[in-house]
C-alpha positions, 0 to 999 in steps of 0.5 A: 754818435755822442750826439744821439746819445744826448738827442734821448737822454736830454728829454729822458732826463727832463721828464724825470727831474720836471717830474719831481719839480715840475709845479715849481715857478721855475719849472717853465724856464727848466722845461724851456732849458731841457728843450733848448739842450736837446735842440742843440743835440739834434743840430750837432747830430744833423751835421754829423749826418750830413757829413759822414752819411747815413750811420747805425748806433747802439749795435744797429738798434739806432739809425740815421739817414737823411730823412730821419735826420731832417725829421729829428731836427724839425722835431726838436725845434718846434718843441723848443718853441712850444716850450718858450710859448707854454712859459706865458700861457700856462702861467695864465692857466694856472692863474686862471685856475685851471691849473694846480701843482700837480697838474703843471708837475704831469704837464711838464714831466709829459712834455718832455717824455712825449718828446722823448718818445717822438725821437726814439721813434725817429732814431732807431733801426728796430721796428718793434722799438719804432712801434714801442714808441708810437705806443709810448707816445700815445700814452704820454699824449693820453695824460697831456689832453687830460690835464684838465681833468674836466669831463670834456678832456677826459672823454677826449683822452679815452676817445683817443686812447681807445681809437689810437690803442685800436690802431695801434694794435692793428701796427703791432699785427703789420709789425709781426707779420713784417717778421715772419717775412723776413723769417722765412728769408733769414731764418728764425735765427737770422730774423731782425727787424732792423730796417737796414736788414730788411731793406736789404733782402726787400726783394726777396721779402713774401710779396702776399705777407708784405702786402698784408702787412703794409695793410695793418700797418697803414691802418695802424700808424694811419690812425695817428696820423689822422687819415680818414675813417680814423680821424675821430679822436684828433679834433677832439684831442685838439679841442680839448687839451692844452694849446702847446699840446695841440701844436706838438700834436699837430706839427710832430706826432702827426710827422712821426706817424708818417714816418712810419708809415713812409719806412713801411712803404719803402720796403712794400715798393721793393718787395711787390715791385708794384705800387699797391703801397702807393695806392692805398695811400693815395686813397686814404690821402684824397679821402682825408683831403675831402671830407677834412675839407667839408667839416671844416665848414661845420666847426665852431670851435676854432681849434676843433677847425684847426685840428680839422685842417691838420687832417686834411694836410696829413691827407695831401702829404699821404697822397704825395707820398704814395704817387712816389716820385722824385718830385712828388716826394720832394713836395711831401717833404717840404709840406711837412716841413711848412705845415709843421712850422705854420700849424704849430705858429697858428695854434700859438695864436689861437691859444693867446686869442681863446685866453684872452676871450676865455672861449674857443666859439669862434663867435665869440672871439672878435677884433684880435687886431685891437686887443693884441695887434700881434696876436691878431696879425700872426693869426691872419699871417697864419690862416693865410699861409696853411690855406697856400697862399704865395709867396708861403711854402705851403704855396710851393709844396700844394703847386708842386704837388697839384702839377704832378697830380695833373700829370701822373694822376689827373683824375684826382685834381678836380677833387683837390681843387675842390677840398682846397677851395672850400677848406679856404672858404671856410677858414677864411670866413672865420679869420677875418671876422676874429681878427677885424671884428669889433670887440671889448675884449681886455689885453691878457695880464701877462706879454704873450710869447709871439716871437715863436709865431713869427720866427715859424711864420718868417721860416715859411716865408722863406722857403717859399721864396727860397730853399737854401742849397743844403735844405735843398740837398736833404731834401732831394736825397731823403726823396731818393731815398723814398722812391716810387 
């Protein structure tokens, strides 16, 4: 598969030359080029995939299926994007003087390395490699919310380099555990952590090491994904990073860890022949549902509020996930999938709004409408459509997943009904006095780049009108895939 090869060596390759030449003017354009290189890899892969069927790479270190295939392509796209939206906004930041040259020189080389380590994550067979990534990522996101280097983000950064290196530790255990199971099936000659081969012998997997090891590792990649009690580090990531860091956080990392998290549960489902898996992240999914819903009624800061919503759907897909399911998998999927357009657009929008009122108080950001009418209109398009409001498909994913709740685990939907009625409250209280307030604020110096909001937002839009029948195909077959 040619195609992979470039998938990684066009964000590898990126890093290093942005690297070396990344505070140049150009430096902007030459990230949006690597992005663009890597998005037309992934499309060239995706429909080898989708041609020839599941493959492995590399003497089976790589592997691709449906759903890593649909989460590669989801993956570069918003990349691309983030990266034509950060042209406008970090010339701004610059100016502003919040940015240097070697400030902007890490913040592009790292830009592309995160993206790097997110497709690694994505693409391979190894489940040590797939944790090596997560590490990697970490790391890469570590320098990304520090670049400013004021004594906000630096705390940031060391609250979720120290959380996430906790987790992360705890993923390192579950992954070990996960060979030892499979040692004492193969041998210690035949051991692997190639999922293909463990998938393989899942039913002859130890049932009390696998639960164990399900444990660690739901913790672990847990805490990236947000899941509350490990949620403490993302608003603040959110809040104090640059915005396009905060939309790849919150429209891909948080995809890749579960993803993880996903690959792990298939092989618990077959080892145990129980649904202990799902249960667990059923759990963790209401919990992040509801108290995500209730801070989010607390926040002044407009992308701590976002950041708080991102919890609370990492929740829902985590609880659509582990009720298992051809529909509810279905749902969780389509949720990622609008989520990570919808959030990513929204972060957009709040990016050009703080900049152009130079605060994220949310108080004192008012009458985005009259400043930048489209600023202002993306902004009240994206509250409404991450709050699941018809005919967007966040609409669709939270209908198919609150009907399958009422019928396979009807004692979780009046706490679901509950979360999603205060998290729009409380959203929506916000929105609207931002976009229609009176103001006196000034138009920015420099066009924002909004076409990306409304190519997202337009994508949402669509599929929740319509899901064309070879989105559809993927979808159904990766949901196959999970189980139940």
């Amino acid at each position: 598969m040619n195609a992979l090869v470039w998938v990684l060596v066009f964000p590898l390759a990126g890093g290093l030359v942005l690297g070396w030449l990344g505070h140049q003017p150009y430096a902007r354009d030459v990230n949006v080029a690597f992005s663009l290189a890597t998005f037309v890899a992934s499309v060239a892969l995706t429909v080898h995939v989708t041609g020839h069927g599941p493959e492995m790479a590399f003497n089976k270190q790589f592997f691709m299926d449906p759903l890593n295939a649909f989460l590669v392509s989801l993956t570069t796209f918003v990349s691309l994007t983030t990266a034509i939206f950060s042209r406008p906004y970090m010339r701004i930041e610059q100016e502003h003087g919040k940015m240097n040259a070697p400030r902007m020189r890490l913040y592009h080389s790292m830009y592309q390395l995160f993206g790097f380590t997110m497709l690694l994550g994505l693409t391979t067979n190894n489940l040590g490699i797939l944790w090596v990534a997560m590490e990697a990522a970490t790391l890469t996101t570590v320098l990304l919310v520090s670049v400013y280097r004021t004594s906000a983000s630096l705390e940031a950064a060391w609250k979720y380099f120290i959380l996430c290196g906790v987790g992360i530790a705890q993923a390192l255990f579950g992954t070990i555990l996960l060979y030892m199971a499979a040692d004492k099936v193969m041998g210690s000659e035949g051991a692997t952590l190639l999922w293909t081969d463990l998938d393989a012998i899942k039913a002859q997997l130890d049932p009390t090491i696998i639960t164990l090891a399900f444990v660690f590792l739901l913790i672990g990649y847990g805490t990236k994904i947000g899941l509350v009690p490990l949620h403490s580090w993302l608003p603040d990531a959110h809040a104090e990073g640059p915005t396009p860091v905060s939309a790849v956080l919150s429209g891909l990392l948080l995809n890749v860890a579960m993803y993880a998290v996903l690959r792990c549960k298939v092989l618990t489902d077959g080892a145990l022949g129980s649904h202990i898996a799902g249960q667990l992240m059923m759990g963790f999914g209401l919990l992040s549902v509801v108290v995500a819903a209730f801070f989010l009624s607390r926040q002044k800061d407009v992308k701590r509020m976002f950041s708080y919503s991102s919890i609370e759907h990492m929740g829902l897909m985590t609880f659509a996930f582990g009720m298992g399911g051809a529909v509810a998998n279905f749902a969780g999927l389509l949720h990622m999938t609008v989520h990570s357009l919808v959030k990513s657009a929204i972060f957009f929008t709040v990016g050009h709004a703080t900049q152009q009122a130079k605060t994220q108080v949310m108080s004192d950001i008012r009458g985005l409408i009259k400043v930048n009418p489209t600023v202002g209109w993306g902004m009240m398009m994206g509250a409404m459509a991450i709050l699941g409001m018809p005919p967007f498909g966040v609409f669709a994913s939270e209908f198919l997943i609150l009907t399958t709740a009422m019928r396979e685990q009807p004692w979780t939907t009046p706490f679901l009904f509950l979360a999603l009625g205060v998290a729009f409250a409380s959203i929506m209280s916000r929105v609207l006095p931002m976009v229609f307030g009176d103001t006196d604020l000034k138009t920015l110096a420099h066009p924002p780049a909004l076409l990306p909001v409304f190519v997202h937002l337009a994508l949402a839009l669509m599929l929740g009108l319509y899901i064309p029948s070879y989105l559809n195909a993927w979808f159904v077959r990766a949901a196959g895939m999970l189980g139940g």
